[in-house]
N, C-alpha and C positions, 0 to 999 in steps of 0.2 A: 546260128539259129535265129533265125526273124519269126515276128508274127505270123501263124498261119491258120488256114480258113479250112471248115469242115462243114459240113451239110448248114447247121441249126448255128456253128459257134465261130467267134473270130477268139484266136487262143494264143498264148505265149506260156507254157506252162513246162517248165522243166525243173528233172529232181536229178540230184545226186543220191545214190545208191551204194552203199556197203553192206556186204554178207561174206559169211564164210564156208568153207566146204566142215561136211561133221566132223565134230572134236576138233578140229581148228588144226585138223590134217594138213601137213605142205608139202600138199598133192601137185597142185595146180604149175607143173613142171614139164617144159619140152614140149612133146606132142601133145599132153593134153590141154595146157595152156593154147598153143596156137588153136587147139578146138574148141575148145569152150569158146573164145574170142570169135571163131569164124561163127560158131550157136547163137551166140548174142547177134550178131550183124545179120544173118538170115532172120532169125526171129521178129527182131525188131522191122528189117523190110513189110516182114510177114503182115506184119499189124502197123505199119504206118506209122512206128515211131524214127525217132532220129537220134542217134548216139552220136554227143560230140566228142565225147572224151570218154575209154574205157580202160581199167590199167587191171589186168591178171593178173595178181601177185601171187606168192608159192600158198598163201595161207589165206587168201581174202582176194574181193574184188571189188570194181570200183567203176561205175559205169554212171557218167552223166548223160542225162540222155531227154528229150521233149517227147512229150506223146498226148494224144486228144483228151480233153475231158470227160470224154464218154469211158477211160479207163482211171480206175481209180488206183495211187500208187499199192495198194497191196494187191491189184491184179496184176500190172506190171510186172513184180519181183515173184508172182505165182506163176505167171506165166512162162517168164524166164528161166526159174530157178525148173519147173514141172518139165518141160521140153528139153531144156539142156540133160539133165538128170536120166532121164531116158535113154538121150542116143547115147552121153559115153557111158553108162551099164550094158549097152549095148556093143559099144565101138570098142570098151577098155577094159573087158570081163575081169581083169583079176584087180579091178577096184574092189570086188564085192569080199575081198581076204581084208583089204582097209578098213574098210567101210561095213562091219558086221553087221550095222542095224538094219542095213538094207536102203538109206538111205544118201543123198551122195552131197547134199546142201544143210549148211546148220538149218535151226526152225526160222530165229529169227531175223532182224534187220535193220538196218539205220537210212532214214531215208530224210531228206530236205530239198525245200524246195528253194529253187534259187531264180534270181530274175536279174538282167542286165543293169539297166541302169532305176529299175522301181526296187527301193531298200524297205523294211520295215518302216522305217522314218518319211518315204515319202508318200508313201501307203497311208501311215500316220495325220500327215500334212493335208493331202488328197482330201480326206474323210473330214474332217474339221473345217476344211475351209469350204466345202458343201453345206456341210450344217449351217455355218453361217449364213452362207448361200441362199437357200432353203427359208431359214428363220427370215432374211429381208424380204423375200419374192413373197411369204406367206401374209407381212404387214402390209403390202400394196393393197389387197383385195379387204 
């Protein structure tokens, strides 16, 4: 994933993402694994995100992935979680004996943003050594 360009914004902005199916169900087996995983990859084309790394597990999932600034990460995992959830209640009817609430994803979610080679620390560095910056350019005048 490299730097990439959108109408208004130059971006690098990618998160790691963890959730679960409800009640922490280890559902996510066989065919429905291989569908969910193909859900995520259509979805994301859909919206011009880019998944580098996604792993299905039987109880959880795990989708690294970059997407524009114009999405904020809880639309992301809304997105994701609201679409997929639809087809297999659709695709998988007798999820809905599992899954009584009626719904097919936990509420919540774990999300981080992560970046190549910019760490908190050089974010850190960055920002200080501006100020300094900043404070001499401001004594010239």
């Amino acid at each position: 994933m490299a730097i990439k360009r959108a109408k208004h914004a130059v971006y690098d902005i990618k998160y790691h993402f963890v959730w679960i199916p409800k009640y922490r169900k280890e559902i996510l087996t066989k065919q429905l694994k291989k569908r969910v995983e193909q859900l995520f990859q259509e979805i994301a084309a859909q919206y011009d995100w880019e998944i580098d790394t996604m792993e299905v597990m039987g109880d959880h999932v795990h989708i690294f992935l970059s997407a524009p600034p114009k999405y904020s990460p809880a639309k992301v995992v809304e997105v994701l979680k609201s679409i997929s959830s639809k087809v297999v209640f659709e695709e998988f009817p007798w999820l809905k004996k599992h899954l009584w609430g009626g719904e097919f994803w936990g509420d919540g979610y774990f999300v981080r943003t992560v970046g190549d080679r910019v760490t908190s620390e050089v974010i850190r560095r960055y920002i200080r050594y501006h100020h300094r910056e900043q404070s001499k350019q401001l004594k010239l005048f």
